[in-house]
Every structure is written in C-alpha cells, then in structure tokens.
C-alpha positions as CSV (number, residue, x, y, z in Angstrom):
1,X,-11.5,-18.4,-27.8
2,X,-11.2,-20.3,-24.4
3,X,-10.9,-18.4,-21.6
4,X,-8.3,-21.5,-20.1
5,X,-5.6,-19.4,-18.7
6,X,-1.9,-20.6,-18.9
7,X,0.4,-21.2,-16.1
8,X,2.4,-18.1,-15.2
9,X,5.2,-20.2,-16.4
10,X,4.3,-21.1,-19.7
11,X,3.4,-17.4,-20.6
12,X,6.5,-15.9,-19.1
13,X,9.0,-17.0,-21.8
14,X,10.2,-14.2,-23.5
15,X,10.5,-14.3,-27.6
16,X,14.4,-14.9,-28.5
17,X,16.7,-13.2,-30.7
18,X,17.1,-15.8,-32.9
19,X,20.7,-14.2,-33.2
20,X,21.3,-14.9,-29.6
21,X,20.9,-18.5,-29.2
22,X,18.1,-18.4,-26.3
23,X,15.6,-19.8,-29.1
24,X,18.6,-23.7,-29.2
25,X,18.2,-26.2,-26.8
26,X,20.0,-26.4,-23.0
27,X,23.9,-26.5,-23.6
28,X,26.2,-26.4,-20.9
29,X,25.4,-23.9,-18.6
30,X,29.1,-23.6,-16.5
31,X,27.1,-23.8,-13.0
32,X,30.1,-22.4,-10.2
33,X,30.6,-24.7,-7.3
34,X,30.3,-23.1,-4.1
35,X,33.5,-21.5,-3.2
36,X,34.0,-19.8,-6.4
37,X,35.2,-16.7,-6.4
38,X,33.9,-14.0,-8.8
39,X,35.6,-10.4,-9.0
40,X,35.8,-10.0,-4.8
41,X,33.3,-12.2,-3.9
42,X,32.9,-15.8,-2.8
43,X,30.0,-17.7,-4.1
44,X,27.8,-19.6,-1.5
45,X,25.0,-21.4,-3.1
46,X,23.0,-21.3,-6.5
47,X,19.4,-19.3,-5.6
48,X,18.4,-18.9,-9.7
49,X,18.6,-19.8,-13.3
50,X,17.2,-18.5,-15.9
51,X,17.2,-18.8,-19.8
52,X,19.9,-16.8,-19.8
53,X,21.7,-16.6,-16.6
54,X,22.4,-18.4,-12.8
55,X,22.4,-16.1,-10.0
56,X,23.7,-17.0,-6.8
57,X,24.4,-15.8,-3.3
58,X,27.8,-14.6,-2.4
59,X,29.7,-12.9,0.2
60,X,32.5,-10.2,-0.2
61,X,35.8,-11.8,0.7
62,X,36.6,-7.8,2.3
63,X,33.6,-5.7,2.9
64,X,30.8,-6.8,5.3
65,X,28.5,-7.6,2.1
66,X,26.4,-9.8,0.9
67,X,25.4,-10.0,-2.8
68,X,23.4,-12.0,-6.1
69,X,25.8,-12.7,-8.4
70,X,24.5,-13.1,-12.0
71,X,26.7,-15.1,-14.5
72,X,26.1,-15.8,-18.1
73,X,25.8,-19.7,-19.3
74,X,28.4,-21.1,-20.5
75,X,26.4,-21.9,-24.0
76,X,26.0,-18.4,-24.7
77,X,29.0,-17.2,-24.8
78,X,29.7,-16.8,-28.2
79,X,26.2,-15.5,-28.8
80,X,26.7,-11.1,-28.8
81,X,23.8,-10.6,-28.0
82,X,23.2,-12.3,-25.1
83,X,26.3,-10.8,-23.7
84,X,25.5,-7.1,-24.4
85,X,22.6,-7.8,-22.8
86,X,24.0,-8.8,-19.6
87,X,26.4,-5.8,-19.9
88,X,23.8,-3.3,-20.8
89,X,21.9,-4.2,-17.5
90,X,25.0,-3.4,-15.7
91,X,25.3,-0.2,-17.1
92,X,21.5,0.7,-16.4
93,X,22.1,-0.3,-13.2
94,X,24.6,1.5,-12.7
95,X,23.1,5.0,-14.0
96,X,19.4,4.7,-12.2
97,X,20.3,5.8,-8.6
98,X,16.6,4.9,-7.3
99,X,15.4,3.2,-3.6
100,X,13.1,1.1,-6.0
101,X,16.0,-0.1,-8.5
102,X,17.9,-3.2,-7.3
103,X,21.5,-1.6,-6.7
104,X,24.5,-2.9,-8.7
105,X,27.8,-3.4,-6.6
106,X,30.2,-4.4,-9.2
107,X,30.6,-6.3,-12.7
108,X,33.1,-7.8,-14.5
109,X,34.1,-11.0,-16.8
110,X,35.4,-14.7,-15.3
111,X,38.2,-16.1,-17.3
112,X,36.2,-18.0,-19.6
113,X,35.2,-14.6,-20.8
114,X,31.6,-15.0,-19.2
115,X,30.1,-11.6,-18.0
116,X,29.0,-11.2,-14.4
117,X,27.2,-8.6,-12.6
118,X,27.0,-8.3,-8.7
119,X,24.0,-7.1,-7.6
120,X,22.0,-6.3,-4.3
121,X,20.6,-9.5,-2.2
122,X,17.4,-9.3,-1.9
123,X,15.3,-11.2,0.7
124,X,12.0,-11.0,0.4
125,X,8.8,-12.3,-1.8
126,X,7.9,-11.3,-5.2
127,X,4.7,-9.8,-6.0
128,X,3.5,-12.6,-7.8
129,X,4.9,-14.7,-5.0
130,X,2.4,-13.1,-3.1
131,X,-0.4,-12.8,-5.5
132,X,-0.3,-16.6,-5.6
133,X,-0.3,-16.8,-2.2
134,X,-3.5,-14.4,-1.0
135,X,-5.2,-14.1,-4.1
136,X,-6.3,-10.8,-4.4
137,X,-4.9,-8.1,-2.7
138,X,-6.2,-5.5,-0.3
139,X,-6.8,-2.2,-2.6
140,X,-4.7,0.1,-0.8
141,X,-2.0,-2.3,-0.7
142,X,-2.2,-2.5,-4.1
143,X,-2.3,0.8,-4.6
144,X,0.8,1.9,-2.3
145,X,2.9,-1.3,-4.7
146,X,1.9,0.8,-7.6
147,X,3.0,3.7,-6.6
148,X,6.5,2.5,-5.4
149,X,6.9,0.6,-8.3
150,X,5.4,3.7,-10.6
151,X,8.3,5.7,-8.9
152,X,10.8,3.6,-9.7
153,X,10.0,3.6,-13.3
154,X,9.3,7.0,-13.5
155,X,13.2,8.0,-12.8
156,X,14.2,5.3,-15.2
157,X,12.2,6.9,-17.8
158,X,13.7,10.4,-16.8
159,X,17.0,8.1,-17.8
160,X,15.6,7.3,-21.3
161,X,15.3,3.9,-20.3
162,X,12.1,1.5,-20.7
163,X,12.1,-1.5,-18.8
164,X,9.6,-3.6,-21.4
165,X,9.7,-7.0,-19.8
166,X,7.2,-5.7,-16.1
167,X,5.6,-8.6,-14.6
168,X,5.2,-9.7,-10.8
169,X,7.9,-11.8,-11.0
170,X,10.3,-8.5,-11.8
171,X,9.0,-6.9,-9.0
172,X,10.0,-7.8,-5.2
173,X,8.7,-6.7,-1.8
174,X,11.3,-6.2,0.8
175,X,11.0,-4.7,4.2
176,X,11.7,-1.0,4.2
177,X,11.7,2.2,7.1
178,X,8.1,2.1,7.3
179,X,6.5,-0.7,5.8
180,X,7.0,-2.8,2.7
181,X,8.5,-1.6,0.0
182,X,9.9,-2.6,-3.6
183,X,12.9,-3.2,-6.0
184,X,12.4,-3.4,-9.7
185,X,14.6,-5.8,-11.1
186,X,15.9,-8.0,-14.5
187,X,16.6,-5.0,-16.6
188,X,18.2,-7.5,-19.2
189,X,15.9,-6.9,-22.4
190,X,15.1,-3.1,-21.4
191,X,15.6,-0.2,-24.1
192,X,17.8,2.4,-23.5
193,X,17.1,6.1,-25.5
194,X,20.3,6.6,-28.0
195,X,21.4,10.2,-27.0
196,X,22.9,10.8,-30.2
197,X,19.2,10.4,-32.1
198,X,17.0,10.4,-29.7
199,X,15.8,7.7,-30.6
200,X,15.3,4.1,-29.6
201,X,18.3,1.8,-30.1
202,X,17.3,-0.9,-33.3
203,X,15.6,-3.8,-32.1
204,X,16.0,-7.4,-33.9
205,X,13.2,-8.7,-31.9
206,X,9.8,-8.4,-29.9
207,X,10.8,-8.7,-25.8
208,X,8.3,-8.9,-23.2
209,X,5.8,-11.5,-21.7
210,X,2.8,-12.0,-23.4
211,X,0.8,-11.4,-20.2
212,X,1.7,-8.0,-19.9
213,X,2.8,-6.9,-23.4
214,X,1.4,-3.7,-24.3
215,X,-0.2,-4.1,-28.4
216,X,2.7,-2.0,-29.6
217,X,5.1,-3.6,-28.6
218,X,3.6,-6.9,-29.2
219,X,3.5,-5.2,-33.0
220,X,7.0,-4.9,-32.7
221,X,6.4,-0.8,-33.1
222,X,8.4,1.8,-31.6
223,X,7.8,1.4,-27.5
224,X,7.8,4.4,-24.9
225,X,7.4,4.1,-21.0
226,X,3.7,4.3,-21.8
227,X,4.2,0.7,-22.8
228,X,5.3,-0.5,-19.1
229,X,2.4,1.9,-18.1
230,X,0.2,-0.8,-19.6
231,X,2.3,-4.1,-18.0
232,X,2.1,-1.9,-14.9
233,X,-1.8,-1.9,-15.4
234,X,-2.2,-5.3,-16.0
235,X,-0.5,-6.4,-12.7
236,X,-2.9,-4.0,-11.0
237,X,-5.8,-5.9,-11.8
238,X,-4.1,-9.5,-11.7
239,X,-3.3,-8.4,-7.8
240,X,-6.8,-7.1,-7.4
241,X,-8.8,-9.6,-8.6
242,X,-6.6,-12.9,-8.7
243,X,-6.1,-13.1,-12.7
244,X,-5.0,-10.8,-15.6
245,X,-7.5,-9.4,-17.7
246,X,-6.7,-11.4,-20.6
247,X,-5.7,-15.2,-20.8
248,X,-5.7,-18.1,-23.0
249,X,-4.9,-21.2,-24.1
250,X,-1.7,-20.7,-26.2
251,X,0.8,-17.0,-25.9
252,X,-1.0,-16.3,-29.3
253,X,-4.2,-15.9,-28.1
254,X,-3.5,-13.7,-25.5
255,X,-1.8,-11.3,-27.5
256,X,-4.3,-11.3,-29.7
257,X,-6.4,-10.0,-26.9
258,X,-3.7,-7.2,-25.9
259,X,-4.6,-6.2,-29.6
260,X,-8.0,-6.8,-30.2
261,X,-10.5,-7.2,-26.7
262,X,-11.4,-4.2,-24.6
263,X,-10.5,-5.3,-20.7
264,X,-12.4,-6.4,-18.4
265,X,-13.9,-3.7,-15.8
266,X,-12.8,-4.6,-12.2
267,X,-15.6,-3.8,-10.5
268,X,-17.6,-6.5,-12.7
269,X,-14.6,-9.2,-11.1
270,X,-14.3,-7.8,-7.9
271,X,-17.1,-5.0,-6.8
272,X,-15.7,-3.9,-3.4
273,X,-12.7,-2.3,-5.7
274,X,-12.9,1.7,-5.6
275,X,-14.9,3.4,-8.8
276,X,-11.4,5.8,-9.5
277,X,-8.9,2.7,-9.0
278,X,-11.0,0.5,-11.5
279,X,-10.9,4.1,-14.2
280,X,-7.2,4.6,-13.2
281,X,-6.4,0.9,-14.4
282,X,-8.6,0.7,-17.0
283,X,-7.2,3.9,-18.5
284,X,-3.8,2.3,-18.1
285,X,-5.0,-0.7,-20.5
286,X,-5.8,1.9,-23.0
287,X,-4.7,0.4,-26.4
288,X,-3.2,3.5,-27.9
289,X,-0.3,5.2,-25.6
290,X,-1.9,8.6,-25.9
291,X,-4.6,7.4,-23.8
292,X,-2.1,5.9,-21.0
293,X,-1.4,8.2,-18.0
294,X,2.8,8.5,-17.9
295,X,4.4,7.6,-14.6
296,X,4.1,10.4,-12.9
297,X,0.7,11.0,-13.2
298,X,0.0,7.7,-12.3
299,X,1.5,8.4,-9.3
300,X,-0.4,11.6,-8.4
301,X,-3.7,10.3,-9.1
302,X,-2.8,7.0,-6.9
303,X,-2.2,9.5,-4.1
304,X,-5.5,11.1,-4.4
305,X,-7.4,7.7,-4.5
306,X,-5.4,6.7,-1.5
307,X,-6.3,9.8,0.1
308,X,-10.0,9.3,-0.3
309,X,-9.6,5.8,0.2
310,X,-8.3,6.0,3.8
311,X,-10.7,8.0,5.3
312,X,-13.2,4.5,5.0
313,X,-11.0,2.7,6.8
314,X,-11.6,2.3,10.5
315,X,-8.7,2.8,13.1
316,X,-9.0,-0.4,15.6
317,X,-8.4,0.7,19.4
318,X,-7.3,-2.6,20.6
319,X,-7.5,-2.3,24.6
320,X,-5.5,-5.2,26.0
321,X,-6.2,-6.3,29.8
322,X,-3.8,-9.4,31.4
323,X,-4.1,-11.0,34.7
324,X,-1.0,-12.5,35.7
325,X,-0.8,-13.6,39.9
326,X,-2.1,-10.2,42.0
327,X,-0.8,-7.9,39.1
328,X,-3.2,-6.3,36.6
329,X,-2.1,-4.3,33.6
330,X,-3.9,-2.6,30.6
331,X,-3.0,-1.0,27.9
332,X,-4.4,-0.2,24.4
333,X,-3.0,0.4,20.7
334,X,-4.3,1.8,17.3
335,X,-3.6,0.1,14.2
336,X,-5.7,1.0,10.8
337,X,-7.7,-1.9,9.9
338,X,-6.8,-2.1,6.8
339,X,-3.1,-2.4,7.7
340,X,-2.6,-5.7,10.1
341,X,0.8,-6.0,8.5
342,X,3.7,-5.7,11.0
343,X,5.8,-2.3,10.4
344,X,7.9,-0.3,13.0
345,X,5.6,1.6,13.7
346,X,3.2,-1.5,15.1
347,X,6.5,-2.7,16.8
348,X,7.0,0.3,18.6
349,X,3.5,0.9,19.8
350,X,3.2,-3.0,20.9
351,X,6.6,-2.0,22.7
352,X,5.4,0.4,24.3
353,X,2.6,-0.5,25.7
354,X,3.9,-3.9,27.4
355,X,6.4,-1.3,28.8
356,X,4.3,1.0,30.1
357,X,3.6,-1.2,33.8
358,X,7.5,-1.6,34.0
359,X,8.3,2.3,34.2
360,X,5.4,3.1,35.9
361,X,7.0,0.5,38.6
362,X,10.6,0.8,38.3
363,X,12.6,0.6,41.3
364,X,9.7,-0.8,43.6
365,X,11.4,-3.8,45.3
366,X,10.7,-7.3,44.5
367,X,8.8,-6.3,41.1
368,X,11.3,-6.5,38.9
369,X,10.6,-10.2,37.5
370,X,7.2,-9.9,38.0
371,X,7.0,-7.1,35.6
372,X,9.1,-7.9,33.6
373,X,7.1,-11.4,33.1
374,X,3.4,-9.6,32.8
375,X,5.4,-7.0,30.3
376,X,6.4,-10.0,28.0
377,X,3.2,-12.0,28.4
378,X,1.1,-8.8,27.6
379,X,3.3,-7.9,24.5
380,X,3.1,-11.7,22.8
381,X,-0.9,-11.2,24.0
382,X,-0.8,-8.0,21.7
383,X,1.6,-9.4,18.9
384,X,-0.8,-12.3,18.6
385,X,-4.1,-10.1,18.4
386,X,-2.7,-7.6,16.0
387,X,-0.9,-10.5,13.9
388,X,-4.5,-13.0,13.4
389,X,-7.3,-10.5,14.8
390,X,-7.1,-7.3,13.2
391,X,-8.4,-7.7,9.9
392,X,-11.9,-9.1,11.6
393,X,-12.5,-6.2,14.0
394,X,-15.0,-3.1,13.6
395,X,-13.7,-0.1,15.1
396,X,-13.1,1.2,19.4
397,X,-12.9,-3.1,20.1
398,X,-11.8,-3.8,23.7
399,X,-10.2,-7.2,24.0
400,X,-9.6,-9.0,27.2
401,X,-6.8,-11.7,27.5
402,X,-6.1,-13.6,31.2
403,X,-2.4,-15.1,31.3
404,X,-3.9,-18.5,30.8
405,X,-5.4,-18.0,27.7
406,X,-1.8,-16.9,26.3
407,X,0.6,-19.2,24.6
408,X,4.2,-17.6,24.6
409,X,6.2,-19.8,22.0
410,X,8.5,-19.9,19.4
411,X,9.6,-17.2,17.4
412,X,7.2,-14.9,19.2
413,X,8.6,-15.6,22.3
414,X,12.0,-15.0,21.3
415,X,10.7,-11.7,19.8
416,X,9.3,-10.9,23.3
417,X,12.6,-11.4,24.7
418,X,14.5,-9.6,22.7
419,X,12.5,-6.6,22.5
420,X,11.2,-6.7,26.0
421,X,12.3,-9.1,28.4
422,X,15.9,-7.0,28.5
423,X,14.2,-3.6,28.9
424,X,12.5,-4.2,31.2
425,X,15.5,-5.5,33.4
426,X,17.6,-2.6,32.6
427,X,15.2,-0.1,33.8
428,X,15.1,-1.7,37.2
C-alpha cells in the first residue's frame, strides 16, 4: 500500500446520509447578502461554507456583540436530516456550559424555513492551521492543547454526548487569561446518549473523517467517547511529528489501516518526544476501546508528564542593557525557554521592566521625555529579543542592546506606545 498521503482536504469529507442529500451535487446554496438580518443580528460578510452550511460574521443590531452565524443551504432544505442536524448542534450547544465549547447565543429559522444557529466569533487559528504552518509542534505545547481540548470533551461526555467528527480543523486556538487556549467546535454529526434507553440514538450512517476515525466507528459499531479518545490521539502525533500515523492514497486505504496496522511509535518519527507522551498516545491508538484511557485520565496523566517535563526546561534570564544619550538603564526578565510565545504574563514583566528607570526617576526635572524615550526603546529592545531570540538561548544569557542597534517600527512601536509611552508620562 503507498504510503502517498492525501491532502487534508480530500480526506476530510465526511460519509453522507444518503437520506440527507449531502451525497447530490451543489444546488443552490441561498448565500445572504451583507446586510441581512438573521433573528437580532446583521450579517457583515461570508467567512465559511461548508457541505452543509455558510457561516458568516454578524453584529447584534442591540447588544455590544459580535457573532458566526451558521445557516443551512438552501438545497437542503427539504432534506430532515440535514436539518436536525443543524438543530441538534444548537441544542448541544446549548446544554455543554464549557470554557472549551464554542458558546451558542441564539438559534432560530429565516422565512424560507432555513435553520440558523448564532454562535461565538472566534478569532484565532485552528490547530491544523497551525500544524501546517510550524510542522511539528513543541511537546509541551502539544501536551497543554491536549489537555484543554481533553477537558472540553470530557464534560461533554459527562453530557452523554460524543463529538465523533475531532480533527484539527474542529479545534481552534484563541487567546485566553494566561496563554492560548481552545474551543471545540462543529458539533453537527455528534451523538447524543438517549436518556430514555441509555443508549445511543440509531444511526443511518458512518460520520467522521477517515484520518481520525476510530475502527469502530469506521465499522459502523456502537461508538463511546473512547472513540474521540482515538481522533484525539491521532492529532497528538500529527502535531508532534508533522503527519498522522496512517495515510494513503485513497479514504479506503487509510481506514483500512485504522483497522488493520499497529501505529507508528513517535519516538521512531521524532526521538526528542518524551518516552511517557509517545506510551500515552500510543495507548490512545489502541484498537479496542478497553485499551483507550477515557478523558479524564488522559488528562491526569498529561499533567504528570508535564510535570516531569518542565523541570528540563531551562528558565532564560534575559538581562537587557540600553544606552540612549548620558542615560543607562538595565533591567532583566525570565521567560521559560520552552514558552517564547507572548502571554500576559511576558507582557507584564516586559512592562515592567522598561518601567522600572521611569519610577525610580519620577519627578526629577527635565527627565520626563528622556525616560520616557529610553523606557519605550528598552521595552521594543525586550519585545524583540523575547519575540525572535528566545527559543535559541541556553539558560542565565545576558544580552546587551545600544539604542542604535534598535529598530522601533510598526506594530511594535505602537505597542510600545500604548503600553508605555503613556505610563510613563502619567507618573511624572
């Protein structure tokens, strides 16, 4: 079998109901001109489409509030199916109260008798935005996604409800209190526990991605939230070592594998990856769901490799030094090597320390603009050095940057001046 691995694309159409018309040819979608309104809102401008649904950006004619609108084609319409699926995913929605669950605002039907859902806006990348973008991913990166994502699907499990379509593409990285953090979302093909039997609602078809279908499910058998345990370990290793662990030429060949193939070990793809993170995933990719870890165990042992992992990572103490005219200031930062990403946290320190000169000068005559100046040039020095030079650095470096060497431009130098710049003058 050829190891040739499809385009993300190719292998992330979903099998169709052939009850629901997904499986017939483009009709007419009914795209809504900007303007539109929907339910309270005002639509803006079309940001998806899918094989089911366009999603755009809309503002609340009332509210202060932004939101994704998701409408139903046009061509669907008289297809149930596709419908109740759209409605079902309002109603999950609206049940899994969760940080890591895309929030639902509102839902209701346009005159054409199209089903709509408003949903939260999301600005940010997707994981497989980013996995296409840097290739593999740091390990405790990865590890932290996991775990936020794990959480997320762990209280939707509590729900009864299996999410059975997990892919990158389903999972986006916003900017949270401390740090990045995520929002599971398309909940359209997920499989909610009927209370009455406790069992599975009946399914008429076999949903998913063939990337990151679990082999009972591609069986069309029974499914659990052991079976997004498994898409949940196949993301793992696509975003630590750049690929899935099985691909092919043809959707049939890689389920198949899911079936058949034992996966890959990390560590043979991508050594540097911890001994207990290539286990942990490896058990995830168990073929039978007995041998899968549930969700929140998953999340318990990710803490304890985390744990361990941190303490081999090096915290940088960046000393910065600027000469700017007569004035010379200093000042010094740590940031853990193996997180250069900007969070608060980094803001504040950076802050801080291009601060520091001002107080310790405040009210000293004729130094106001001069401090105020070396306070902006050293915090766009830091910004810079943390932003491009972190990752590169052993640990205790001391770094020394003259104000000529500095460039102050563009969007750093407007966050300079925001965060600084104004400060700085209001303590003097």
């Amino acid at each position: 079998m050829s190891n040739v691995p499809m385009g993300r694309r190719a292998l992330s159409l979903s099998s169709a109901d052939p009850d629901d018309g997904l499986d017939e040819p483009r009709g007419d979608r009914g795209v809504l001109a900007v303007g539109t309104r929907v339910g309270s809102y005002r639509l803006e401008r079309a940001i998806a489409e899918g094989g089911m649904a366009s999603v755009y950006e809309a503002v609340h004619e009332i509210l202060p509030r932004r939101a994704a609108i998701k409408v139903l084609h046009r061509f669907l319409l008289d297809r149930w199916a596709a419908r109740e699926r759209l409605l079902q995913e309002a109603r999950i929605l609206e049940a899994l109260h969760h940080p890591g669950v895309v929030r639902i605002f509102d839902a209701g039907m346009l005159d054409d008798g199209r089903p709509w859902i408003a949903m939260e806006l999301l600005e940010g990348l997707t994981l497989g935005q980013r996995i296409n973008l840097h290739g593999k991913l740091d390990p405790l990166e990865v590890i932290e996604l996991l775990g936020r994502t794990a959480a997320a699907l762990a209280a939707a499990h509590r729900a009864g409800v299996i999410h059975r379509d997990l892919k990158p593409e389903n999972i986006i990285l916003v900017r949270g209190a401390n740090g990045p953090t995520v929002r599971v979302i398309d909940w359209g093909i997920a499989r909610v526990q009927d209370e009455s039997t406790g069992r599975l609602t009946r399914a008429n078809m076999t949903p998913g991605t063939p990337l990151y279908m679990s082999p009972e499910q591609a069986r069309g058998k029974p499914v659990d939230g052991r079976s997004d345990t498994y898409a949940l370990g196949v993301i793992a290793c696509e975003a630590l070592t750049g690929s899935p662990p099985f691909t092919g030429e043809t959707p049939l060949d890689v389920v198949i594998q899911h079936l058949t193939a034992e996966p890959p070990s990390l560590r043979s793809r991508r050594p540097e990856v911890p001994a207990a993170l290539d286990q942990l995933v490896l058990a995830m990719l168990a073929k039978e769901p007995a041998g899968r870890p549930s969700m929140e165990t998953l999340q318990a042992r990710l803490d304890a490799i985390a744990d361990d992992l941190r303490g081999d990572y090096d915290e940088v103490t960046v000393e910065m030094e600027v000469e700017l005219d007569d004035d010379v200031v200093s000042g010094e930062i740590d940031v853990p090597r193996w997180r250069p990403r900007w969070t608060p946290q980094v803001e504040r320190a950076l802050c801080d320390t291009a601060l520091a000169p001002v107080r310790a000068h405040r009210g000293e005559a004729g130094k106001s603009e001069t401090l105020a100046l070396i306070a902006t040039t050293l915090l766009t020095a830091l910004m810079l050095f943390a932003a491009l030079a972190l990752p590169a650095l052993g640990a205790h470096t001391r770094h020394t940057v003259r104000a000529d060497h500095v460039i102050i431009g563009g969007q750093l130098a407007n966050f300079a001046t925001s965060h600084v710049l104004d400060v700085a003058r209001d303590l003097h």
